[in-house]
C-alpha distance (Angstrom), angle and dihedral (degrees) to the residues before:
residue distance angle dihedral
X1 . . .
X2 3.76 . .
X3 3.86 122.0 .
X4 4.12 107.9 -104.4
X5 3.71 108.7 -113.2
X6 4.13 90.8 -130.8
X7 4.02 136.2 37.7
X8 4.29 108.4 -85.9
X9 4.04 95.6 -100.7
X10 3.55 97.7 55.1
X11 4.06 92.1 34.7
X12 3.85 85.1 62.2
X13 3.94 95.5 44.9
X14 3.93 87.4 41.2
X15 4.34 81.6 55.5
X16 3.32 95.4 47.7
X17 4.16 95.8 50.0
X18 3.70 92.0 39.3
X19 3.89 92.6 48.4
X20 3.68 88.3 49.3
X21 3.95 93.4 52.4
X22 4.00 89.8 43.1
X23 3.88 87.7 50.9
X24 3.47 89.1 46.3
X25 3.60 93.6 62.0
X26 3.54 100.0 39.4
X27 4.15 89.4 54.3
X28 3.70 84.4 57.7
X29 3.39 100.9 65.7
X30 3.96 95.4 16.6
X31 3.58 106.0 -110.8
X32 4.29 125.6 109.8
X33 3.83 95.5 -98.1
X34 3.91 92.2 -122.3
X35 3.19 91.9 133.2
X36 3.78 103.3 59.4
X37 4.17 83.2 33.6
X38 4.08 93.3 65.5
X39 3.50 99.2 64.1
X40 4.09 91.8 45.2
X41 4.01 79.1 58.6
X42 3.83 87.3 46.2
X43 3.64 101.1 39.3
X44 3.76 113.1 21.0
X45 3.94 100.7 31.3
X46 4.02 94.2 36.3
X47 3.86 92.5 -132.2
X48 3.98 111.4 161.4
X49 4.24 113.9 -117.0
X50 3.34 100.9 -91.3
X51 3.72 100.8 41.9
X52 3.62 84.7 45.0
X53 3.83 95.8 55.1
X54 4.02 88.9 47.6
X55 3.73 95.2 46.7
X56 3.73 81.7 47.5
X57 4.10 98.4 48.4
X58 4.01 90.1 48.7
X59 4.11 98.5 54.3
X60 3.78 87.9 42.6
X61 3.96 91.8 55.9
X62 3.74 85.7 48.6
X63 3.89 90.2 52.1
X64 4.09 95.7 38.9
X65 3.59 89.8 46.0
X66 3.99 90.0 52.0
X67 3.92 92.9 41.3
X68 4.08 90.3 57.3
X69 3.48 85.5 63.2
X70 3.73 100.7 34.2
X71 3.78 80.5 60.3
X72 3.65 110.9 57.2
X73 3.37 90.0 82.1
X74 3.98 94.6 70.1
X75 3.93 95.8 22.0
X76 3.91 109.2 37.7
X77 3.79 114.8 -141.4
X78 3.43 90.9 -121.5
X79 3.58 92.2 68.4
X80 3.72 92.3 44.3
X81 3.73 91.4 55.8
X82 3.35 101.8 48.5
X83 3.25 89.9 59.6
X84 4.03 90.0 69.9
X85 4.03 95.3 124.1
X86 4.17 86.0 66.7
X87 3.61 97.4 40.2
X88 4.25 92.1 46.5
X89 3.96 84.2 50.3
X90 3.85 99.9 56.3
X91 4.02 89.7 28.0
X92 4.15 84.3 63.1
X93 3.61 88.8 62.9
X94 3.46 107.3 27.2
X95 3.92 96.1 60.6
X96 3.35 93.0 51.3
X97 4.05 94.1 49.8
X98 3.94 85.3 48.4
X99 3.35 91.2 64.9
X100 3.61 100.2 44.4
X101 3.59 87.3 43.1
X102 3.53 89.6 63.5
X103 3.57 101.5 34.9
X104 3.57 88.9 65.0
X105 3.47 106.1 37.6
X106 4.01 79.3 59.4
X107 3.88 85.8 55.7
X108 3.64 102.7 54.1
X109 3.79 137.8 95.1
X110 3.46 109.7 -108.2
X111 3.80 91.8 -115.9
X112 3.71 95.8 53.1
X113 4.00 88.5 49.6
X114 4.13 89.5 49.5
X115 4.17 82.4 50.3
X116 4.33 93.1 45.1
X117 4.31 87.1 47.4
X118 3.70 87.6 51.8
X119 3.62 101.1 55.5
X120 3.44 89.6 39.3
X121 3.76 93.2 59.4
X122 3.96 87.5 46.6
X123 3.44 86.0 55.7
X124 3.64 103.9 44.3
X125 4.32 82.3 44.6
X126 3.84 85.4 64.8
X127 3.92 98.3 42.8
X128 3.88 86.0 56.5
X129 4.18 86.6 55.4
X130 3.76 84.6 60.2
X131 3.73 116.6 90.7
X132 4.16 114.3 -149.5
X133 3.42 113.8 -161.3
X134 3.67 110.1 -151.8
X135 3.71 139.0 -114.7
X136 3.60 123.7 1.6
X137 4.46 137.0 113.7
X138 3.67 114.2 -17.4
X139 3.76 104.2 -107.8
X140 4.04 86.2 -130.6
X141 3.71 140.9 13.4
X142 3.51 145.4 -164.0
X143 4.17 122.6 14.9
X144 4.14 88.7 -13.3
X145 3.85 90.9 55.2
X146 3.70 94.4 47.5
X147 4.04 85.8 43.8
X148 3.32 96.6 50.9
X149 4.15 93.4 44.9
X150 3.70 87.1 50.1
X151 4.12 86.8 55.1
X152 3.90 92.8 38.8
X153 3.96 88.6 48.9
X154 4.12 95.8 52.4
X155 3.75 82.7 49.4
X156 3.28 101.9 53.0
X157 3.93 101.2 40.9
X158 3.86 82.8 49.3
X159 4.35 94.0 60.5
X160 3.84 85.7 37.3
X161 3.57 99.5 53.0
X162 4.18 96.9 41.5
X163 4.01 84.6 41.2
X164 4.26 90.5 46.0
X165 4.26 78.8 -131.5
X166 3.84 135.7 136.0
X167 3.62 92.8 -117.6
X168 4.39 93.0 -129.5
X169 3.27 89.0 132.6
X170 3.92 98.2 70.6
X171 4.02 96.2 18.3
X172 3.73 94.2 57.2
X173 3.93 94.0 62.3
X174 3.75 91.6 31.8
X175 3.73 85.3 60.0
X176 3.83 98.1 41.7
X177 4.14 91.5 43.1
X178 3.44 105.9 40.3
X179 3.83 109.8 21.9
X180 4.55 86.3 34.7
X181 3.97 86.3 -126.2
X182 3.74 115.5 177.4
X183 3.95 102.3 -109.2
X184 3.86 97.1 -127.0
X185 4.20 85.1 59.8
X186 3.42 95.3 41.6
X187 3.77 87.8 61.1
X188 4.49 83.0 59.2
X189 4.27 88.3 46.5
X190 3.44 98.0 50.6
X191 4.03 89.9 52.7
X192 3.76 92.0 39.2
X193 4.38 90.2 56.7
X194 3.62 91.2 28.7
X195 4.08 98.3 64.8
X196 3.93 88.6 44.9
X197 3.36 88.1 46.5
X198 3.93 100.2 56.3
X199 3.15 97.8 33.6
X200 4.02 83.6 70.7
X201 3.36 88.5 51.5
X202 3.83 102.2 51.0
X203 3.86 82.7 50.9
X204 3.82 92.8 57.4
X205 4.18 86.0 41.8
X206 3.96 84.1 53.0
X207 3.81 96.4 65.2
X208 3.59 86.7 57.4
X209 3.78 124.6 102.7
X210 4.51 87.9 -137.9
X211 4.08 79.8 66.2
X212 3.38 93.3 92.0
X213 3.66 91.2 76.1
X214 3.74 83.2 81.1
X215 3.26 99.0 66.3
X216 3.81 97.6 39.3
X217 3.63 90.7 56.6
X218 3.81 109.9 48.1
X219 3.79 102.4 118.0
X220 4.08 89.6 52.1
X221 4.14 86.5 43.4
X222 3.41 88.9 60.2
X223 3.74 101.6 47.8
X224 3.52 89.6 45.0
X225 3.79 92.5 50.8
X226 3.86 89.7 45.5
X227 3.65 92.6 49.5
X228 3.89 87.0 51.0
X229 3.53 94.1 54.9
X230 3.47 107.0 48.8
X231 3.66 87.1 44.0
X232 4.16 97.8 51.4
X233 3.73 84.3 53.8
X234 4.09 89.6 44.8
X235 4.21 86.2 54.4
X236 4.12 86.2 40.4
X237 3.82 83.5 60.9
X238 3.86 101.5 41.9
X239 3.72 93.2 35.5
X240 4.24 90.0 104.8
X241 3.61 96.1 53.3
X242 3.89 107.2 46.3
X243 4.28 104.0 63.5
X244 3.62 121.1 -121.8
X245 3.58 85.3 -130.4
X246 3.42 104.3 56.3
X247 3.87 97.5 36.9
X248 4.38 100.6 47.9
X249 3.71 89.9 70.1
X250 3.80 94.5 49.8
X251 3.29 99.1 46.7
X252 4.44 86.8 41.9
X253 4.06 84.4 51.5
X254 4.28 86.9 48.9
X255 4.04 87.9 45.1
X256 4.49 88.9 41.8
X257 4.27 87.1 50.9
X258 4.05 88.9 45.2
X259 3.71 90.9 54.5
X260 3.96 90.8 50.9
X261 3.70 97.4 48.0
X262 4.22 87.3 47.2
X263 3.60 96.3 42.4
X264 4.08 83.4 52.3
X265 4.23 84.9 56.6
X266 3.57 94.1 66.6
X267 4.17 86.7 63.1
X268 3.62 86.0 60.6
């Protein structure tokens, strides 16, 4: 396991501010923040890929799990549930593509893995640029839609597993583009297939030997995962007086820099 960066008392405090930052920012525009917290594991708390991308999986179950909840208030679970036909079709696909995910982030050199987590960031950087206006017709139906859920699903568990992420990011607008979900209830889907879906993942990161930086790291987990929860429901509160507009590119340019400073790992 890599060295930390910092002695253990300030580590943990360092988690806890950090997590509450990261949560910040993904309350803002309603997603978990792993994505901006992966390369703080990376960069700030010196954690190699893969132990950065478990770390990162197990505080964002703690925070998805929490947000479910958090939710019901706005989207009742009623609605959620009977919703079950969408969340089976992209939950056929995504479980599978957890695993693989996994599997082969498990497989890689190190340096390949710091290359994969930087395009991925790139990627999810421009996804953020993209504005999805919610609700509306399905943009298929019938055997193509469930197809093409089934395809979106395996693609989606695959970037969330190697990335240790919920995957909101690309469910969200799959759900409002091709099943015509209203955006506000999208937000509910994506948590209700994401959990399911990286909880499959963690299993497949369990069986692997780099696991163990689970266990060594529970103290700093749980600051981190405090942190992240008082600060998703800090960005739930401001999230009506900072503009969409102005904030995506920000937080696109933070996610752009991150996948520079990773990519530079893998020449390490």
């Amino acid at each position: 396991m890599s060295t930390p960066a910092i002695d253990r008392p300030k580590r943990h405090a360092a988690a806890a501010i950090w997590g509450a930052v990261i949560g910040t920012l993904g309350g803002l525009i309603g997603l978990g923040g792993a994505e901006f917290r992966l390369p703080v594991l990376i960069g700030v708390f010196r954690f190699a890929a893969l132990e950065a991308v478990i770390l990162n999986k197990a505080v964002s179950l703690v925070v998805v799990a929490s947000a479910i909840l958090f939710r019901t208030s706005a989207v009742p679970m009623d609605d959620v549930v009977n919703q079950w036909p969408i969340i089976a079709n992209l939950l056929a696909g995504s479980l599978l593509g957890a695993w693989l995910g996994a599997s082969w982030a498990t497989r890689l050199r190190s340096e390949t893995l710091y290359r994969v987590i930087s395009v991925l960031l790139l990627v999810i950087a421009v996804v953020l640029l993209i504005k999805h206006q919610g609700g509306g017709q399905p943009l298929l139906t019938g055997l193509r839609q469930i197809a093409l859920g089934v395809v979106a699903g395996l693609g989606i568990g695959v970037i969330a597993s190697l990335l240790g992420v919920a995957g909101g990011e690309f469910l969200i607008p799959t759900l409002i583009l091709l099943f015509g979900v209203d955006v506000k209830l999208a937000g509910s889907l994506s948590l209700a297939i994401s959990l399911p879906t990286m909880l499959m993942g963690f299993a497949r990161y369990s069986r692997d030997k780099t696991f163990v930086v689970v266990r060594q790291n529970v103290p700093f987990l749980t600051f981190m995962a405090v942190g992240s929860l008082v600060g998703a429901f800090c960005g739930g509160l401001l999230l009506g007086l900072v503009p969409a507009a102005a904030l995506l590119p920000l937080l696109a340019a933070i996610l752009v820099l991150s996948a520079i400073k990773v990519w530079r790992h893998a020449r390490r």
